[in-house]
C-alpha positions as a printed Julia matrix, in Angstrom:
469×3 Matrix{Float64}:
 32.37   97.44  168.61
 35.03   99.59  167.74
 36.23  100.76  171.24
 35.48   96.66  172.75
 38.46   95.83  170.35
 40.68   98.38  171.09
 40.21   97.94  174.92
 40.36   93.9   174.45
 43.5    94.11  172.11
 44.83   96.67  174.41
 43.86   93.69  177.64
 45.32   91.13  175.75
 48.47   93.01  174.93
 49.4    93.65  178.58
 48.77   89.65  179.58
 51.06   88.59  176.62
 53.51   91.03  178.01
 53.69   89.97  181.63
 53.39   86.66  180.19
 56.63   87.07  178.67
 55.74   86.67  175.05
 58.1    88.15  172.47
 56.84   90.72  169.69
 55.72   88.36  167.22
 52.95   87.35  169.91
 52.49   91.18  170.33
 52.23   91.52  166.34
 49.13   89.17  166.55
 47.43   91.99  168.9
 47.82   94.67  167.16
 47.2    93.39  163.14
 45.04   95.83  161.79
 43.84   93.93  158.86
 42.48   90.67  161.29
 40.93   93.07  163.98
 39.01   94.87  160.96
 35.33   95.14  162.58
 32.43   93.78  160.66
 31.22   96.77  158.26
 27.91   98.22  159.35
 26.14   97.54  156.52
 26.22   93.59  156.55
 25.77   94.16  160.96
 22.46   96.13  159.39
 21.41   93.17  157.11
 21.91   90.94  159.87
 19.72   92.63  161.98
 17.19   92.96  159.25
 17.57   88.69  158.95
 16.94   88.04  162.83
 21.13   87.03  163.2
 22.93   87.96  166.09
 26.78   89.35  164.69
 28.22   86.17  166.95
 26.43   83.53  165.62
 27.66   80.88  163.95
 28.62   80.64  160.03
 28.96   78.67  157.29
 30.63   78.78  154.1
 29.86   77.13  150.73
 31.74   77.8   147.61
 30.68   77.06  143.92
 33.26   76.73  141.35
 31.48   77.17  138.08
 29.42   79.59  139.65
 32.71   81.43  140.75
 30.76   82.53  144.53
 31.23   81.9   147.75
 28.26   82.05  150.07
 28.67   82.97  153.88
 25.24   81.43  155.54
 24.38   82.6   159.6
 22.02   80.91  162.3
 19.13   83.32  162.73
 17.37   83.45  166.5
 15.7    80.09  165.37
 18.82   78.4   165.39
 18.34   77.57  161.41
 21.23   78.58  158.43
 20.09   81.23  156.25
 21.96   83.01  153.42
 23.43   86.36  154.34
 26.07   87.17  151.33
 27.58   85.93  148.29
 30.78   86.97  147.18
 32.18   86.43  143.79
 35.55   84.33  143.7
 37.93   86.64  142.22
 40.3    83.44  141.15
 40.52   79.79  141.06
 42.54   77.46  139.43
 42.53   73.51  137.88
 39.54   71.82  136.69
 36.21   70.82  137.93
 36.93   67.8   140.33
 38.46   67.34  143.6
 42.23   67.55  144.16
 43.96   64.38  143.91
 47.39   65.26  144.72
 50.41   67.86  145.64
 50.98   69.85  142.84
 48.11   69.09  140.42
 46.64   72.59  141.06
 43.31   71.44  141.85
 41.38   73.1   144.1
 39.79   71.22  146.51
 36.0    69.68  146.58
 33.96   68.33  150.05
 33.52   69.19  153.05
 35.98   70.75  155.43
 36.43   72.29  159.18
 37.95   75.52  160.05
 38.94   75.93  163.68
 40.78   79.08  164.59
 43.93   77.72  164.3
 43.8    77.87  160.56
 42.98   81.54  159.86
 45.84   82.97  159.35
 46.35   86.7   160.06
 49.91   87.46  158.51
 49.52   85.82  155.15
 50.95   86.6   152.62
 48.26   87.05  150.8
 46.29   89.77  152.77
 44.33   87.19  155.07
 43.44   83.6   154.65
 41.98   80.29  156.08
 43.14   76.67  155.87
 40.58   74.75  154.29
 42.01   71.65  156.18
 42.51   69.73  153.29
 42.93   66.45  153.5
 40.34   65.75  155.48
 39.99   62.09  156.63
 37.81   61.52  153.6
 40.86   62.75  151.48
 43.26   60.64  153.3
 41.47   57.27  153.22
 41.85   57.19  149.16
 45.61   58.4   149.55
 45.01   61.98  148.33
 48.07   64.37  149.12
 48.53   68.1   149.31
 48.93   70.81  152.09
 47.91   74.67  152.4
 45.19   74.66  150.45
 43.3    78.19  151.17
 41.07   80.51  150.6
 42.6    83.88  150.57
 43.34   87.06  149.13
 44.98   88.56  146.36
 43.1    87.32  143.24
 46.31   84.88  142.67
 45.39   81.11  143.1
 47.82   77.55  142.3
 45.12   75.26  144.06
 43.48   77.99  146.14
 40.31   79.75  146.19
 41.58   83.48  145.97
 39.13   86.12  146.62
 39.89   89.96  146.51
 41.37   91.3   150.0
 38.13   93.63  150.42
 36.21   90.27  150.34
 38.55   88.33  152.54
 38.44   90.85  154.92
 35.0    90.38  155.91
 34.88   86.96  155.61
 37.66   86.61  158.2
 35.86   89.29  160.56
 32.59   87.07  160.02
 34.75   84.34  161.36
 36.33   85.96  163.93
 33.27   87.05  165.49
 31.59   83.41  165.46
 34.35   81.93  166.89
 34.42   84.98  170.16
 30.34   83.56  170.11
 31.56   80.1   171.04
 31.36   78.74  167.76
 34.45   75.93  167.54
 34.53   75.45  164.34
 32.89   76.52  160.97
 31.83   73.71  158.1
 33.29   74.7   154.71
 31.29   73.07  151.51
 33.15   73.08  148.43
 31.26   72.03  145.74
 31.98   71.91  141.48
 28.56   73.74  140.94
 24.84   74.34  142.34
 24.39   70.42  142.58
 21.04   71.02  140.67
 18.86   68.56  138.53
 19.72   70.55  135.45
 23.96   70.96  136.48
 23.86   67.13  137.36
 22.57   66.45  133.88
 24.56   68.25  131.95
 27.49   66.58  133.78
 26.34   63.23  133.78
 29.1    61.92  131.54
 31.87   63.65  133.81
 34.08   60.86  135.35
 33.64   62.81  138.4
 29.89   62.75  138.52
 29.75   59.87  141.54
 31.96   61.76  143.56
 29.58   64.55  142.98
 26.86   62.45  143.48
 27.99   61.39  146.93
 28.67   65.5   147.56
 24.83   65.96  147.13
 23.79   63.97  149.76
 25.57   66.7   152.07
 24.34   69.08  149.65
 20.54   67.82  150.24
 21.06   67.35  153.95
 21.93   71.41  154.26
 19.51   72.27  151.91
 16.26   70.67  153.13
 16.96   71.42  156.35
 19.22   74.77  156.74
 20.68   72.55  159.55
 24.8    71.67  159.35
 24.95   68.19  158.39
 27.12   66.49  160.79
 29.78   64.69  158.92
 31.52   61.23  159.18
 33.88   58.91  156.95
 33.13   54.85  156.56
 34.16   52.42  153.81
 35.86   55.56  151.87
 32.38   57.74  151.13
 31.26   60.28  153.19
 28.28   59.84  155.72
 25.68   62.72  156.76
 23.67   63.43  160.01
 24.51   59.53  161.57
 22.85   59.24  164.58
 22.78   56.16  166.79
 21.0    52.56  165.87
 17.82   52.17  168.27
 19.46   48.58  168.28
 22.2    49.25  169.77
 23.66   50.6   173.25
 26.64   52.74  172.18
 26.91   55.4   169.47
 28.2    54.31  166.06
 32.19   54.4   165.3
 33.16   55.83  162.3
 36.48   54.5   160.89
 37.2    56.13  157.4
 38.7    52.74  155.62
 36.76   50.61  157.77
 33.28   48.89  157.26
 30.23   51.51  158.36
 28.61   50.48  161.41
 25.13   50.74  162.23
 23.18   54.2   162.7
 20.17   56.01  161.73
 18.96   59.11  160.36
 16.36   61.27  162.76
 13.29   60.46  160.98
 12.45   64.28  160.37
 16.1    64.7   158.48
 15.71   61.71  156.36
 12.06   62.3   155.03
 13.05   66.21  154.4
 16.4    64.75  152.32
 14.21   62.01  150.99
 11.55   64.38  149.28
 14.27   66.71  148.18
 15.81   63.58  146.19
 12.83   62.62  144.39
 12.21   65.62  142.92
 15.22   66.23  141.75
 15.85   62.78  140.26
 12.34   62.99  138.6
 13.37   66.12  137.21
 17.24   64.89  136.38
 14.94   61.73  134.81
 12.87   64.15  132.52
 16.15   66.2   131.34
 18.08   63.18  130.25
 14.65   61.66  128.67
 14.76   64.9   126.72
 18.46   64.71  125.56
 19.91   67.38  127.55
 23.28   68.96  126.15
 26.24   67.73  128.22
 28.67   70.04  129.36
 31.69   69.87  127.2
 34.86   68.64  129.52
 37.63   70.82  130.05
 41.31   69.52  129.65
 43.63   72.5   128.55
 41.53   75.8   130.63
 42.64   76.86  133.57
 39.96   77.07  136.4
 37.64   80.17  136.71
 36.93   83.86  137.43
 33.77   85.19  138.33
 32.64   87.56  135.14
 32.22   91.01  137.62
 36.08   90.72  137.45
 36.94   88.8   133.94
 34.49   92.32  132.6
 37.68   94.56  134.3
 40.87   93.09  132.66
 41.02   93.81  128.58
 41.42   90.55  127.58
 39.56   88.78  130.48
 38.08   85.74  130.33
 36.08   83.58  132.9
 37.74   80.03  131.76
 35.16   77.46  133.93
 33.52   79.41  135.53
 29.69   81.01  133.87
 30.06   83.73  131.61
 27.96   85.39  133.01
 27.65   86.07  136.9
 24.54   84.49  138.63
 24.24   87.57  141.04
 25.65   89.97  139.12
 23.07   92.35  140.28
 23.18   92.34  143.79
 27.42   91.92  144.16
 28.38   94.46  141.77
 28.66   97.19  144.06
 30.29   95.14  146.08
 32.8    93.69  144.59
 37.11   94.55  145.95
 39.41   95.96  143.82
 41.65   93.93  141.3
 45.89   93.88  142.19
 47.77   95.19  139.71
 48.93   92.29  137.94
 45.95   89.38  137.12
 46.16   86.38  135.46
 42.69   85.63  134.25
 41.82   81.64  132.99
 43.23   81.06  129.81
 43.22   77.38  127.38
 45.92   76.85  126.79
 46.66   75.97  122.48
 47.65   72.85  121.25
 51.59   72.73  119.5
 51.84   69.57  117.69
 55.97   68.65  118.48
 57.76   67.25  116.1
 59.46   64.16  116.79
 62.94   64.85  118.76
 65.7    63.15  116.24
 67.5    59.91  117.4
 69.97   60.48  119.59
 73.71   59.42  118.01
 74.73   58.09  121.69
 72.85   56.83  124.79
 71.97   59.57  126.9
 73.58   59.69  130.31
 71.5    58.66  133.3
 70.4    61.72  135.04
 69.77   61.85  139.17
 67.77   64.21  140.63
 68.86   65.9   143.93
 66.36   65.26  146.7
 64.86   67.82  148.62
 66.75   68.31  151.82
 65.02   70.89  153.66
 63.34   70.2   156.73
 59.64   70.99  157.9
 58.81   72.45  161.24
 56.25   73.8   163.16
 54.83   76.95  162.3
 55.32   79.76  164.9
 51.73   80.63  164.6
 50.66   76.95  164.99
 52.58   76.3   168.34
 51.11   79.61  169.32
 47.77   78.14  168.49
 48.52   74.69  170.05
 49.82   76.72  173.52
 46.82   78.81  173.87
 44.88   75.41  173.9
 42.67   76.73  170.47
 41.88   73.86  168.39
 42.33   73.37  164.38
 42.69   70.47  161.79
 45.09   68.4   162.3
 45.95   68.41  158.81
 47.61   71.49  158.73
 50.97   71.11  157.4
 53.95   73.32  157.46
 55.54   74.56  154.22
 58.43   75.98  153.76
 59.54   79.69  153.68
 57.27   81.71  151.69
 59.2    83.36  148.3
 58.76   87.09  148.05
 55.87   88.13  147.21
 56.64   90.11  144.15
 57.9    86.62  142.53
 53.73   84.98  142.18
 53.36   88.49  140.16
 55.99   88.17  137.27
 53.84   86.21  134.81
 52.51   88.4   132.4
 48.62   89.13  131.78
 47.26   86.62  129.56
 50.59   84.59  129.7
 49.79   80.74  128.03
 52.38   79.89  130.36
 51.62   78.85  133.86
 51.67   81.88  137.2
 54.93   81.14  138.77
 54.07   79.69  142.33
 52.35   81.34  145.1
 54.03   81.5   148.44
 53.14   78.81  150.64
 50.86   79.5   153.53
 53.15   78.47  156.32
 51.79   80.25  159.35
 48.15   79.66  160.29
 47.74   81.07  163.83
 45.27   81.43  166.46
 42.56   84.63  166.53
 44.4    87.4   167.68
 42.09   89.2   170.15
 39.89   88.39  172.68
 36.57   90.16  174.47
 33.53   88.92  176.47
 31.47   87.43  174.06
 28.13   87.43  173.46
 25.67   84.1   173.62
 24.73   83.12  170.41
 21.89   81.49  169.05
 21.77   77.35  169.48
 20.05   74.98  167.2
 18.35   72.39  169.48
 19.8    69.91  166.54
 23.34   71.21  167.11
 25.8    68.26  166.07
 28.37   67.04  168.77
 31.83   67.63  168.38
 33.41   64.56  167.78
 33.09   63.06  164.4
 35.6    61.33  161.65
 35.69   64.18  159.42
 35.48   67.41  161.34
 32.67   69.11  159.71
 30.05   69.26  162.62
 29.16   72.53  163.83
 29.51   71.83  168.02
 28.57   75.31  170.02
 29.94   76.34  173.27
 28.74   78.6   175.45
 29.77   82.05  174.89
 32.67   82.41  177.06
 34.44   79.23  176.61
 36.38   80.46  173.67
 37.39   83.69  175.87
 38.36   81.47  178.78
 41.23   80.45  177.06
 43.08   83.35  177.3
 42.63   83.24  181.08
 45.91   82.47  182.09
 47.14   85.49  179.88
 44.71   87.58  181.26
């Protein structure tokens, strides 16, 4: 694998070059960190799970839990677990973001096309979760370059460590050079369990949760992708067309939801799932299950394997103790040199400011002036014909780095702002690809919220670079 990417990087570099391209292009080729080959023990545990290294992927993240699970289509064409990583950072509250600058994190389910991973960020590596996502945008949420990255530093992000990033990306990488389009990315507030949805029951968030597990229940009884569209505001899972009716159903995100049908296998899997859980949800309320205390003044989460390395470090949201502690440990990256762990912040009870002696002068603020334009990486992306969401936004210039670092540890003030995420750009080599495994259930491509798993065949994604080649 080692000497393919060298010799396709070293192909790729000579077509940009006749092509004309100018050394940023030529910077994609040669990035070290994005070209990093999947280590050998994970291609060993694939092998030992029946997964080809170019299937497909997908990604689920829990934030109490503080772990983000990469799942892979075995030779059967079904999803099965292959690692969990521990999120080194996250910030806001349990619930979904609502709007720019609330520092949520974002909950639901998202697509990430190659467009959105983003090999020079500047925070090791990232992906665009693609928030909003048509969901998002039919109740009037707002926010843009959401990610999941490195650098254990998050203001609405899901940071992990760059170790941990780095295979996540390569994992990526790979599935899309398989013909994968794009992978589905399931952000959830916790395991959506019997016991978890009890103890949030009183959560004003607990029917948007609620509508979360029937994605939830449509992965998990099935290790199949749910396929994913938007009606009448609410998500929709694994809609199929109405034996009534000649055309496939039409999925309008604010509009009323047509008429479909759930295969009949899918539904009675999801169906029994259900019942169990809401006897056993039934059972736990019946016996007066503690609720989870709600959160108003802590600061998101850290997974305890890294909270355990700071002195004073503290897991905010997320579970004192790590649910796979035991098999991530030795795992786990290494911290930067500057953290700032979850934190509550106290309560100061202000004294009432005194009367002013005369009326205050009206005060104007100064509107924002600067523009917003394309992304280099994103036209790049757009002229090489590789797709993305279309709700990636561009921000504007990244600050230095060394700025997001000068809060101190265990600061009850707020980290000072991450740079923005400005540049997600297209997968930066290319090689003959290998076919990978297809579920005979694969979903098609076109749906209101991208979060379908459509597969190509194996050189489709390659054949884009033909005109560079």
């Amino acid at each position: 694998m080692h000497v393919r990417a060298l010799m396709t990087s070293a192909a790729l570099a000579a077509g940009l070059a006749l092509a004309g391209c100018n050394t940023e292009d030529m910077a994609l080729v040669t990035n070290a960190k994005a070209n990093k080959p999947i280590p050998d023990k994970l291609l060993a545990e694939m092998q030992d799970k029946d997964m080809d290294p170019q299937s497909p992927i997908l990604v689920r993240l829990f934030k109490q839990e503080a772990e983000l699970e990469v799942w892979k289509q075995n030779r059967s064409g079904r999803f099965e677990l292959l690692k969990v990583y521990p999120i080194c950072r996250w910030s806001g509250d349990l619930g979904p973001k609502v709007k720019e600058g609330d520092r949520q994190a974002p909950e639901g389910f998202y697509t990430i096309g190659p467009a959105q991973m983003n090999p020079q960020s500047a925070y090791y590596l990232s992906f665009n979760t693609g928030y909003p996502n048509a969901f998002d945008k039919a109740l009037g949420r707002t926010g843009s370059e959401l990610m999941v990255h490195g650098d254990c530093s998050s203001r609405g992000c899901y940071a992990m460590t760059d170790e941990e990033i780095s295979e996540i990306y390569a994992l990526g990488r790979e599935a899309f050079f398989g013909g994968q389009r794009a992978f589905q990315f399931q952000a959830y507030p916790f395991h959506l369990t019997a016991k978890n949805m009890a103890r949030h029951r009183d959560n004003p968030n607990i029917a948007f949760w609620k509508m979360l597990k029937q994605g939830n229940d449509h992965f998990e009884a099935t290790h199949l992708e749910p396929k994913v569209d938007v009606c009448e505001k609410h998500y929709v899972f694994d809609a199929g067309q109405d034996p009534n009716s000649s055309k496939p159903p039409n999925f309008n995100p604010v509009g009323k939801c047509p008429a479909y049908q759930v295969e009949d296998d899918i539904a009675q899997a999801v169906q029994d799932k259900q019942a169990a859980d809401e006897t056993e949800f039934a059972q736990l309320v019946a016996h007066n299950e503690p609720t989870a205390p709600l959160h108003r003044r802590i600061d998101g989460g850290m997974n305890a394997v890294y909270a355990a390395k700071l002195p004073d470090g503290q897991t905010g949201l997320s579970d004192a103790q790590a649910p796979n502690l035991a098999s991530y440990s030795s795992n786990v990256g290494t911290l930067p040199p500057t953290v700032n762990p979850p934190h509550e912040e106290p309560v100061v009870a202000a004294a009432p400011p005194p009367p002013p002696l005369v009326a205050p002068a009206t005060r104007v603020a100064a509107a924002d002036s600067s523009a917003k334009s394309e992304g280099f990486f994103s036209s790049l992306a757009r002229r090489l014909g590789i797709g993305g969401s279309d709700t990636t936004a561009t921000a504007p210039p990244p600050k230095p780095k060394a700025d997001a670092r000068t809060a101190s540890k265990g600061s009850a003030a707020p980290p000072a702002p991450k740079p923005a995420e400005t540049r997600p750009a297209a997968v930066v080599q290319t090689r003959p690809a290998q076919q990978p495994s297809q579920s005979a259930n694969a979903a098609p491509v076109d749906s209101a919220v991208p979060g379908s798993q459509p597969i190509v065949s194996s050189n489709s994604f390659d054949s884009r670079f033909s005109a560079l080649k």
